[in-house]
N, C-alpha and C positions, 0 to 999 in steps of 0.2 A: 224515752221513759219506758221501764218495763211495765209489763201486763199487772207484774203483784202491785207497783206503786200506782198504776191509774185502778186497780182495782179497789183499794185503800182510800183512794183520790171520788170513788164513786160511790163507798160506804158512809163518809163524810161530806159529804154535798148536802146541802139544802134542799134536794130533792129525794133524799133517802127517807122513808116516814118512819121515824122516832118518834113525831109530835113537838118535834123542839118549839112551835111557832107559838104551842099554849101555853111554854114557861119565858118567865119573861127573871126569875134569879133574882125577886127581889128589884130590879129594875123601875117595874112599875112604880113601887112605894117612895122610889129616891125621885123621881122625876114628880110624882104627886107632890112631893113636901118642898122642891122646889131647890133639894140637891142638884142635881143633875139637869142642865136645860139650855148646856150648847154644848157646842162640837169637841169645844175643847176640856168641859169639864166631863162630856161623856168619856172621853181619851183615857181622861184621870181614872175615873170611876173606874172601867174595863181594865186598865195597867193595874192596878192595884188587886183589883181579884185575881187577875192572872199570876200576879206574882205573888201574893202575901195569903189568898183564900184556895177557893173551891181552886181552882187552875195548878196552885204548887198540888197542891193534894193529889186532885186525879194523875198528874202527870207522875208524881212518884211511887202511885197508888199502880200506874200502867208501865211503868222503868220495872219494878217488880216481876210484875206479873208475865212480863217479856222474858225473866231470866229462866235457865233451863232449871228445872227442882221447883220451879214456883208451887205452892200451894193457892189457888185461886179461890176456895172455899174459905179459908181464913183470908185473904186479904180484900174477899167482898164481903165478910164480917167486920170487917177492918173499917172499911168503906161506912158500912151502915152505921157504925158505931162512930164516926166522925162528920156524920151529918147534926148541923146545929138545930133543927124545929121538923115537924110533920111533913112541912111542905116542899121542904128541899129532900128531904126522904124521898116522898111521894115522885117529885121531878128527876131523882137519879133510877129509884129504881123500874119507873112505867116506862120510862126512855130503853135502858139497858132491855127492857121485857120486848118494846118494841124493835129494838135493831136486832135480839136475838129471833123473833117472831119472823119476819122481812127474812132474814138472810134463809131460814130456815125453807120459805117459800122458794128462794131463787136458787139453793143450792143442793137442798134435801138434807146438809149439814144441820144433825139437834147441837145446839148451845144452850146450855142453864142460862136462864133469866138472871143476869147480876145487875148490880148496879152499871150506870152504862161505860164507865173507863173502864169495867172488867172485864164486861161483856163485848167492848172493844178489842184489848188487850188480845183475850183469849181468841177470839178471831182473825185477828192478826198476825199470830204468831205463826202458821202455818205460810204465810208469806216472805217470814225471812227477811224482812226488811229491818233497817239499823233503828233501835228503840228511837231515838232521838228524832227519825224523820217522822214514825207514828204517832209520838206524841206531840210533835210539831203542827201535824196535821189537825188530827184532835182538836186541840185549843185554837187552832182557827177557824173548826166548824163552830166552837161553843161561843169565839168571838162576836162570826160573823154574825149569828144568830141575833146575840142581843145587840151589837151596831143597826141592824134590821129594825128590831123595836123602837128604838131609838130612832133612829129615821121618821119612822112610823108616830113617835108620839111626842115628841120633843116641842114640835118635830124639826127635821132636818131636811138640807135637800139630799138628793143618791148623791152626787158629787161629794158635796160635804162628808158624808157615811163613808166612800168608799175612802176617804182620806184620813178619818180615823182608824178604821180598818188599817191601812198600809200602814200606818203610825204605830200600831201593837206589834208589828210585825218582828221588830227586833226584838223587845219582849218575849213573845213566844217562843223566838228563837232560842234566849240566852234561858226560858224556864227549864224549854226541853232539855238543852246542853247541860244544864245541871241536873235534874230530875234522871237524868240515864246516870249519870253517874253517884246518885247520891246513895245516903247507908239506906240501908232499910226502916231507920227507926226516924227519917228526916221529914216526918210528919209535922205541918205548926202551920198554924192560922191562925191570922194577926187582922185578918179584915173584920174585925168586929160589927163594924157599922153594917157594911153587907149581911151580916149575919142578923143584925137588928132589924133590917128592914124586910127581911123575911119572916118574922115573928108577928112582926106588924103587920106584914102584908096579911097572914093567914087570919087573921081576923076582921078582916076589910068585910062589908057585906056586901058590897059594888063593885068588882073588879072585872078587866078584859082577860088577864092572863092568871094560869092556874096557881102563878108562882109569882 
């Protein structure tokens, strides 16, 4: 593996601080109402945002922003403008504020605060790597994240977790492979319920995760 792919490979780990562990994407509020509350309906839930919500989005949102000419100020207008409530606002853009924050410590490299598939994007590019593996990676950090929570509140066992995890895996795959090659205008979100339960969630007055 080259140095640009494990460098990529160590921006996306679970150990990089974005804060991804206080958004939980709506998650919470499905697993409260008693959507979501085994392995296998977590699979559903997770494939269906990846493919149909937030996950088609960022990933054609960062196939974009990969190509050379990109304008990255309009497509993190782009971004903001296609988040559904405050709170998934709030979770794209403090995430993107923090990986650009972090990278800026380790590297001295400034990046504009975008939302965080922008702020990814625009940092990656300078490694040259094929759109398709970056956004592949991507969505397996955003996966892995909420399989975690899920684990966590379901709850699940890690065996269990890590089995839904490898179950996205082709998913993620076939999002990126399309997502590199789509138009530019191949924006659409169809997860509704996702989106509902973020609306919901933000008015919750007892909650563990900010999202």
């Amino acid at each position: 593996m080259s140095p640009a792919a494990l460098t990529l490979v160590q921006w996306l780990s679970p150990a990089f601080p974005t804060g991804a562990f206080a958004y939980s994407h709506g998650l919470e509020q499905v697993i409260a109402d008693g959507c979501v509350h085994d392995a296998g309906s977590l699979r559903d839930w997770l494939a269906d945002v990846v493919q149909f919500g937030t996950g088609w989005q960022d990933a054609v949102l960062m196939a974009q922003a990969l190509k050379d000419g990109a304008d990255p100020d309009a497509l993190d207008a782009l971004s903001v403008a296609l988040q559904p409530c405050a709170e998934r606002l709030c979770e794209a853009r403090e995430q993107g504020a923090a990986f650009a924050r972090t990278l800026g410590i380790m590297t001295g490299q400034t990046l504009p605060p975008r939302t965080l598939p922008l702020t990814v994007a625009c940092a990656a590019r300078p490694l040259d790597l094929p759109a398709r593996d970056v956004i592949a990676l991507y969505l397996q950090g955003f996966a892995s994240n909420l399989v975690t929570m899920g684990v966590k509140h379901i709850p699940l066992g890690q065996s269990a977790g890590q089995k839904v995890l490898a179950g996205l895996l082709p998913v993620i795959i076939d999002v990126a492979t399309h997502a590199e090659a789509a138009e530019p205008d191949a924006f659409a979100n169809s997860c509704l319920a996702a989106d509902l339960a973020a609306m919901h969630h933000e008015t919750k007055e007892t909650r563990l995760y900010r999202t």
